[in-house]
N, C-alpha and C positions, 0 to 999 in steps of 0.2 A: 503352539497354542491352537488347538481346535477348537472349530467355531460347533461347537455340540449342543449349543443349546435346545433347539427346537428342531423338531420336524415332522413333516405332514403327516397323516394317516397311513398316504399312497408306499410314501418315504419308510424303510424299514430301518431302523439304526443300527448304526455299524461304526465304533470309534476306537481310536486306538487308547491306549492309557498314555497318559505326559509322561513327559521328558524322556525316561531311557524306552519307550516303542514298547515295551515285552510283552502287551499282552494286547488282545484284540475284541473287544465285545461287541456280540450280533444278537439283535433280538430276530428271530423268525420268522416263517407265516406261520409255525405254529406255539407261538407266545414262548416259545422257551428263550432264557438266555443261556448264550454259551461263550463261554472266555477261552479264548485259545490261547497258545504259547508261539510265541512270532518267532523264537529262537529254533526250539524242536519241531515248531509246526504240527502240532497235536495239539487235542483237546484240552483244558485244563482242568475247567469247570463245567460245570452244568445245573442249574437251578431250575425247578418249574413250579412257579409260581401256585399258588392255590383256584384262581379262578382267570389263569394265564388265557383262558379259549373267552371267557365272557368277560373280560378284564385285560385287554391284549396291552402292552408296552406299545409307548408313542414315542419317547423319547429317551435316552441315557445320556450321561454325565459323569466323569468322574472324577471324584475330587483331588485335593491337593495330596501329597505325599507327605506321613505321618509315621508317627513311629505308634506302632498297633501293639496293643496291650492283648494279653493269649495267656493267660495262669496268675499263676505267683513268679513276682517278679523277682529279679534277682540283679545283684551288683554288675552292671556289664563293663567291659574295657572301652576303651575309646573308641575302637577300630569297629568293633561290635555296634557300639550306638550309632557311628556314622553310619553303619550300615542297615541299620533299622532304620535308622529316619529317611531315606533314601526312596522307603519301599511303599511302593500303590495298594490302597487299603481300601474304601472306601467307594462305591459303584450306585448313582441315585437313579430309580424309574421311574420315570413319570406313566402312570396307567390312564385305559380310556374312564377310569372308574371314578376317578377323584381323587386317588391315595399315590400317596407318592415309597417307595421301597427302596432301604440301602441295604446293597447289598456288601458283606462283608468277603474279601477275595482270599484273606486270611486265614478266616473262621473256616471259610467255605457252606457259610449257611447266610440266614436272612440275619443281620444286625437291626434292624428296626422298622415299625412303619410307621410311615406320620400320615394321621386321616382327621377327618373334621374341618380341613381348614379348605375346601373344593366343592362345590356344586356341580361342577360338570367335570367333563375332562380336561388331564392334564396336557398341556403341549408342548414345555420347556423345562425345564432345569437348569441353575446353573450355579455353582458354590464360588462362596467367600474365600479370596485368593487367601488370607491370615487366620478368619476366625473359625468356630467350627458355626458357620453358618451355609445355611442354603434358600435360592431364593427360585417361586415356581411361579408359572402363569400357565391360567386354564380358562375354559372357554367362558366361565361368570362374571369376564373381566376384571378379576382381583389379581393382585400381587402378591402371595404371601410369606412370609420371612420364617422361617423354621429355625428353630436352636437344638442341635442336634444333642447336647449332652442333658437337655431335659425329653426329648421327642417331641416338644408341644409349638405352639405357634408365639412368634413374638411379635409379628406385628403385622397385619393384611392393610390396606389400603384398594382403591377402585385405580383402574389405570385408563382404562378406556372403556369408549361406548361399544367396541366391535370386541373380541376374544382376544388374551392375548396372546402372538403366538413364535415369540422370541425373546431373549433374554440374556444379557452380558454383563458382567460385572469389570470396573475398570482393574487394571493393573494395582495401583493403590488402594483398592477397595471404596472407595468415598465415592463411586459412582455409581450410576445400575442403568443400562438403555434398558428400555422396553419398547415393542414394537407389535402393533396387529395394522391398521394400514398407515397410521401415525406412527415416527419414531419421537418416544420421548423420553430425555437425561435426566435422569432424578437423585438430589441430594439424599443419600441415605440417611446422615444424621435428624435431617427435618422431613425428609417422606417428601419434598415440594417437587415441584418440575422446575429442572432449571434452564431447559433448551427444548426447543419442538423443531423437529424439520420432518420436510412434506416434500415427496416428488417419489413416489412406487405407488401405481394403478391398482398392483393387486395385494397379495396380503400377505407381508414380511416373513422371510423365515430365517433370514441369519442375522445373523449380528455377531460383529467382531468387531475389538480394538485391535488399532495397527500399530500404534507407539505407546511408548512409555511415558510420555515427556507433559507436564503438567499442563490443564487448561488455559493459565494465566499468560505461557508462552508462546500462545496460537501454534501451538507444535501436535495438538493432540487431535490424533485420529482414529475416525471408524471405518470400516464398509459393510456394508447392509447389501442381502438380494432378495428378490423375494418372486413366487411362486407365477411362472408360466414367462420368466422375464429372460432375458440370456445378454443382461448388464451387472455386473456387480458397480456398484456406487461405494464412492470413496467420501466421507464429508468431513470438515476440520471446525475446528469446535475452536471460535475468535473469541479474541476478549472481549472487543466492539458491537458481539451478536447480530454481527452480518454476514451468518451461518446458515443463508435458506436454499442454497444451492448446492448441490453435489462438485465435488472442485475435481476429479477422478474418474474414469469411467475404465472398467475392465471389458471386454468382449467375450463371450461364451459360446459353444455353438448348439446350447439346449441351459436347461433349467438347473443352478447350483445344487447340488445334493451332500457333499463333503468339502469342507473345505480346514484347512490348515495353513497356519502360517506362522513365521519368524516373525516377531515384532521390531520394530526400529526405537534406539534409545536417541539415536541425535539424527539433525539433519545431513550428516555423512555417511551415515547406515542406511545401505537400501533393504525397504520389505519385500522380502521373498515370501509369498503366496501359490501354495496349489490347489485346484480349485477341480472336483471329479464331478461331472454334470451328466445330468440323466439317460444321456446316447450313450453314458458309458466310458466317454472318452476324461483324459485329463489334463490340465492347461494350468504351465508353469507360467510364474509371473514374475517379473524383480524391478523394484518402481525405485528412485528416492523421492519421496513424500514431503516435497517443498511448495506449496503453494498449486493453483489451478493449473490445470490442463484443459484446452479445447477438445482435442481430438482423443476420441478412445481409444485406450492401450490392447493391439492386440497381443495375445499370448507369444512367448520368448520359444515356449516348444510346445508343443503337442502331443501326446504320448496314448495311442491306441494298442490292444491285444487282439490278438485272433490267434486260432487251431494250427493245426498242422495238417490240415484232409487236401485234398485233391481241390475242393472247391472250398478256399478259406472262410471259414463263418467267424463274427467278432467274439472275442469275449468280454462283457464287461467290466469293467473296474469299479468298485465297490467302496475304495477310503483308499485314504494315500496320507503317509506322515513324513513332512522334510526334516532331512536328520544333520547334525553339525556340519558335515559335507555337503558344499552346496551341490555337488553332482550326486548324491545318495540319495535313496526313495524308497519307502516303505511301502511296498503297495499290497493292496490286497482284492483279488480278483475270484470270478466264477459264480458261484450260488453263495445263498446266504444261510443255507442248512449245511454247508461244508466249503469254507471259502478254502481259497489257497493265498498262503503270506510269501513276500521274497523281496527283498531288498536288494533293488535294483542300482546300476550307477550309468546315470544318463547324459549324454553328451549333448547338451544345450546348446550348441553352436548351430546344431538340426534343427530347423522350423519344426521340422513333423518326423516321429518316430514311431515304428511300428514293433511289438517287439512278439514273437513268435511263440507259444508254451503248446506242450500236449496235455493238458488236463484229462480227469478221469470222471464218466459221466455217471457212474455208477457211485452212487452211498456208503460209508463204511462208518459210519459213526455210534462207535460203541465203546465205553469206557470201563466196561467189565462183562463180562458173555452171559447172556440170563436166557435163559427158557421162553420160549414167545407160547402165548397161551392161545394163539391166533391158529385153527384148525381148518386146514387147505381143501376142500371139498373134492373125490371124485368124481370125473365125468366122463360119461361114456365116451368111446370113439365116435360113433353114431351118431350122437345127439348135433343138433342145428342149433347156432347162436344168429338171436334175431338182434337187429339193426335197432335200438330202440328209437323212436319218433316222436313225435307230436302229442302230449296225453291226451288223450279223447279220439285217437284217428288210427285206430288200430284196422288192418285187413282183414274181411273176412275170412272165417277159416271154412272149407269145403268141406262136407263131411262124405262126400264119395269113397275119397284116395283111404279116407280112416275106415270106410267100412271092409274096404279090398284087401288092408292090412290085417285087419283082426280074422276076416276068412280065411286070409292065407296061414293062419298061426293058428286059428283053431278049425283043423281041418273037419273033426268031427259032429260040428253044431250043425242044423236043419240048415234050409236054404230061409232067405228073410220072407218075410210078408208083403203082400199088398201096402198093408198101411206103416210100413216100416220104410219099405222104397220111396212111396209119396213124401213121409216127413225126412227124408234125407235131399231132396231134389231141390235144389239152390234155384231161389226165386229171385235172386238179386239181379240179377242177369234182366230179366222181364222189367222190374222195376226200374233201373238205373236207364234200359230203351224210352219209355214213356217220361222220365223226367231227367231229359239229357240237358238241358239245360240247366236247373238245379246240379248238375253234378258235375258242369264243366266250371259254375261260379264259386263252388267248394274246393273242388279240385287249385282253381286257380288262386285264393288263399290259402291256402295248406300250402303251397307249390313257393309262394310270396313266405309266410312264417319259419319253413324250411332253410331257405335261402337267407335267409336275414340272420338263422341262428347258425347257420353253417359261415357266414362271412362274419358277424362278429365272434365267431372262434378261430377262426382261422384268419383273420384279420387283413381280407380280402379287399380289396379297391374296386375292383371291377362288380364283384356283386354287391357290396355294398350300395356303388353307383346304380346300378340295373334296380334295385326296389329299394331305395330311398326316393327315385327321382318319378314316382309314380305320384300323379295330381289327384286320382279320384279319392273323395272324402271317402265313401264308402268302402274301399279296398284296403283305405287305412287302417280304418278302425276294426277291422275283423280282420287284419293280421295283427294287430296289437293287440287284441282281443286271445286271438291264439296263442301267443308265447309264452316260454314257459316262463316260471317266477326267476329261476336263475338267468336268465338273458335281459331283463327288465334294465338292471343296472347299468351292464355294459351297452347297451341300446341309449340309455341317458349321455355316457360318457361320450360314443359317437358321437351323438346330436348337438355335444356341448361344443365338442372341436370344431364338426361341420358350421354349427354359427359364428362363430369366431372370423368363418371366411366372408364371402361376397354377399352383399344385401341381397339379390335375388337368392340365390344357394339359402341364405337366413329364413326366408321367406318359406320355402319347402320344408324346412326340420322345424318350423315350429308348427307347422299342422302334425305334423308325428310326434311332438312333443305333448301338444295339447291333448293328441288322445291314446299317448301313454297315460298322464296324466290325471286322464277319465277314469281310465280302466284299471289301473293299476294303482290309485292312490293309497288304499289299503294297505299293500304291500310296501310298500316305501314309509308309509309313516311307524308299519312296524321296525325297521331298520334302527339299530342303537344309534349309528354312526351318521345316520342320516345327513345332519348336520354338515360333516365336513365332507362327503360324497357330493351334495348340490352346494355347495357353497362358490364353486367357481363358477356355477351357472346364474347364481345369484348375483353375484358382482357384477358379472359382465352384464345383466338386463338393469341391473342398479346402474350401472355407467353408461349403458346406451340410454336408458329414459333418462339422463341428465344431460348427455349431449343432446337430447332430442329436443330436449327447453331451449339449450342456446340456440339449437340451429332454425327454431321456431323464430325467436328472437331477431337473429341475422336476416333470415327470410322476411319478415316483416318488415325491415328497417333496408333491405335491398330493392322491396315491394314498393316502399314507399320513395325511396332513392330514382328508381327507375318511371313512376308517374311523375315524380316532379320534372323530368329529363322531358319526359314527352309531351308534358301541357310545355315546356319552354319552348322544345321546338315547334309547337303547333301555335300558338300566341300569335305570330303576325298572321297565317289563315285565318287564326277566329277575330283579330281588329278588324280584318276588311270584312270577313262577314258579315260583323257586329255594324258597321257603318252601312253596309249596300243595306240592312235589314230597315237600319234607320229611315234610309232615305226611303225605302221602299213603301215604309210606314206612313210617311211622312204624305207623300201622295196622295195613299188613299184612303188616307181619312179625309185630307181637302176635298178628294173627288166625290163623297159617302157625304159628305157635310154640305155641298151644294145639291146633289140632287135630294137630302134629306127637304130642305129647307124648300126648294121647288113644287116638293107633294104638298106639304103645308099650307104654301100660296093658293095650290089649287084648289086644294081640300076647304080653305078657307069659307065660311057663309057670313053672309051680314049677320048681325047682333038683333036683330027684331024680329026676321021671321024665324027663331028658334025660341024657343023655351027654354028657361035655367037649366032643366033639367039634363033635357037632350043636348045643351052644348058642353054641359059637364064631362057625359059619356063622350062625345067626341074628342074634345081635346083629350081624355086621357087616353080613348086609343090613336089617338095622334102620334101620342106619346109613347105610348108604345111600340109603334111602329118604328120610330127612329132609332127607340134604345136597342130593338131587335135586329135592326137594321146597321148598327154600331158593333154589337157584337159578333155578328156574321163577318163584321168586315175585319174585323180582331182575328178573327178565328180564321180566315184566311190566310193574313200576313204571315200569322204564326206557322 
């Protein structure tokens, strides 16, 4: 049972068909699907889509094994019908369009589309293990239920507030996960959520049941992984609904990309799990699924490919299918415009196995010989092929050397002119002396924008390092300013990873970010796919400005932890303080308050040789004088 539900943008799909392996379905980089034959190893099919380039395949899925109706039908024998109903018919695409396409393997044409029921793009698939049902999620957060033998929609429902962008139906049918950063179990008969669990940062892309065995028995399980993570999570679905923790943890050594596995009916059946992750490599698993685990399970084998040259390069693995033999494996390696199938048998006893092929780097993919209408230009031996560069930074061209050619070929024309010699004579030379500065600070941009688009194609460390780690505002933004439109994106992807690292390292790619951002937003909002291109860059600033609350929070309440620590140890300095102040006080106010009263005495005059008037004024600057004299002596102490 492969977990085919969903997958990312980045992610191209590539799954084998159930149960007997025979057939291999790849969508492209260039939107076609193609069905191969696992047995012969050739091509089978080939379908391309109507608006396959503006409308590309996100996801495939294919359904259960039916017995496929082709003409008028007729009386068949036993042996006949078991053998029909045996056979894979049935192939669903989820588009970046909103329309979802079955394909027929039978027909060998399209059998239907279902549209209307999508607003945005599709990102899962996933059929009804009995009915002829199929159930999609796409980026408008709905869920919608498709009846295949009308083509129309039987029932939408909202699943979540983010996209949704995974999707599993139970063994039984009575159940449906759905996942975009929430995973949540929903009764199909009521449409309701009957289980929610939380614990993956980023945003779900698989979902698989691991067993058969009904909810009521705490026996049933799932595992979920999801996008930048390298944990696949196991959760078991209790009757008690004390189900918020992952009981399982697998170890990967990059991000899930294909996974398949043997389901478990009882708790004496171990699940076997293979799981092919984005470095390529692939990692056998075999658990029995009773209850938690602390520690996470590393993989039982390991299983990489590489060449046969002098200096081995890897090749990656693409899908892998476990077959009734627990040592048998269907793998499927190379490109995805011409993979190679082989059914290998692995000796798991190896932690790590490497296994050796000569593949062929060259294309042959042609299912009948046709005429190419594509018309191969002559070119001189002579002619010079220019290095193309920077648009707008072209070298000047000399018209000397041009004039010395056309003399030498046309021996018989007059000799040139005066004014013919002058407008040929290269002034640039003169110019670029006098403004050498101007063209060492152009030069050193062009030099900065070259280097930035030569290391993100070639996917260099060291240059990337060398003009990424440049502080000037100004040398930023006029090589950002210089790049071309095709470099724009992968120059985001860098910067996404780079943040990812050290808070200082963070700190330098968001100044490059901010003035992509400037300069480039035009281009980027024109982008269809926009959406799931920044979407990891989204998260992760969505998850740092959340940690950034708590850790305000912490900070504040460690801030306030830490004064209270140092008023306690300072509290006996500030009691004797507070006392010597006292006493100090105490003092000299007695000593301010006898000689206040002494000036008074002197100041004093008998009551008859004054007048009302003039003793009025004196006493109150009497009084004045003592209260200034009171507060100087305040103002001291203090």
């Amino acid at each position: 049972m492969a977990a085919d539900g969903g997958s990312s943008s980045v992610q191209l799909p590539c799954v084998f068909s159930p149960k007997s392996r025979q057939y291999l379905a790849v969508c492209a980089q260039d939107g076609r699907l193609r069905i191969w034959n696992t047995d012969s190893k050739t091509l089978h099919q080939e379908y391309v889509p109507s608006a396959h380039l503006s409308a590309t395949c996100t996801c495939i899925s294919w359904g259960p094994c039916r017995a496929a109706k082709e003409g008028p039908q007729r009386k068949k024998r036993k042996s006949e019908a078991a053998q029909v109903e045996g056979k894979v018919d049935l192939l669903a695409m989820g588009t970046a369009a909103g329309t979802v396409l079955i394909y027929s393997t039978v027909k060998g044409a399209l059998h239907c589309t279902l549209d209307g029921g999508h607003s945005g793009g599709v990102n899962c698939v996933h059929w009804h293990p009995e009915d002829s049902l199929l159930y999609s999620g796409s980026d408008d957060t709905n869920i919608v239920e498709w009846d295949l033998q009308t083509g129309k929609t039987r029932s939408k429902w909202k699943a979540d507030r983010a996209a949704v962008t995974s999707l599993c139906v139970s063994p039984d049918g009575k159940l449906l996960l759905s996942a975009g950063r929430i995973i949540k179990m929903w009764d199909l008969d009521t449409k309701e959520v009957y289980r929610k669990f939380t614990g993956h940062s980023m945003v779900v892309t698989t979902l698989c049941f691991a067993t058969t065995r009904p909810p009521d028995s705490n026996g049933l399980y799932f595992l979920s992984g999801a996008a930048h993570d390298r944990l696949l999570s196991v959760w078991q679905v209790r009757e008690d609904g004390k189900d918020k923790n992952s009981v399982v943890s697998f170890t990967l050594t990059d991000e899930p990309q294909h996974i398949d596995l043997v389901t478990s009916s009882s708790k004496e059946e171990a699940v076997r799990l293979a799981v092919v992750c984005k470095d390529g490599q692939l990692h056998l698993f075999e658990h029995f699924l009773n209850g938690p685990c602390k520690k996470p399970l590393s993989p039982s084998c390991t299983v990489q490919m590489s060449d046969t040259k002098e200096s081995p390069m890897p090749i990656p693995l693409l899908a892998a299918a476990l077959d009734a033999d627990p040592r048998s494996v269907t793998l499927a390696y190379g490109s995805h415009l011409q993979p190679v199938m082989e059914r290998v048998e692995i000796n798991t006893a190896e932690r790590h196995v490497c296994l050796t092929r000569d593949i062929k780097t060259s294309l042959s993919i042609s299912m009948e010989t046709t005429v190419s209408k594509v018309k191969t230009p002559l070119v001189n031996a002579k002619s010079k092929v220019l290095v193309p560069g920077l648009p707008g930074h072209q070298a000047p061209l000399k018209g000397g050397s041009q004039g010395k050619e056309k003399r030498k070929k046309d021996a018989n024309t007059k000799e040139m002119s005066i004014a013919e010699r002058l407008g040929e004579i290269d002034l640039s030379a003169v110019s670029s002396q006098k403004r050498a500065a101007k063209v060492e600070a152009s030069l050193q941009t062009d030099n900065f924008a070259v280097l930035l688009v030569q290391g993100l194609e070639s996917n260099d460390a060291e240059i990337l390092n060398k003009v990424l780690q440049t502080r000037k505002e100004i040398l930023i933004k006029t090589t950002v300013a210089r790049l071309p439109l095709p470099a724009v994106l992968p120059l985001v992807e860098e910067l996404t990873k780079r943040l990812q690292g050290h808070p200082f390292m963070a700190i330098q790619m968001l100044r490059w970010l901010k003035a992509v951002l400037t300069h480039h937003t035009s281009y980027l909002a024109s982008l269809p796919d926009l959406v799931t291109q920044l979407g990891v860059l989204y998260h992760m600033i969505e998850s740092r400005v959340k940690m950034f609350h708590k850790l305000t929070k912490l900070h504040g309440k460690l801030h306030l932890l830490m004064t209270q620590n140092h008023l306690m140890k300072m509290r006996p300095l500030v009691m004797k303080l507070f006392l010597m102040m006292n006493l100090i006080t105490g003092r000299r106010r007695r000593q301010w308050r006898k000689t206040g009263r002494k000036e008074m005495m002197k100041m004093r005059i008998p009551m008859a040789e004054q007048n009302p008037k003039q003793m009025e004024t004196k006493t109150w600057n009497m009084k004045m004088r003592v209260k200034r004299s009171e507060n100087k002596a305040t103002t001291m102490i203090r």
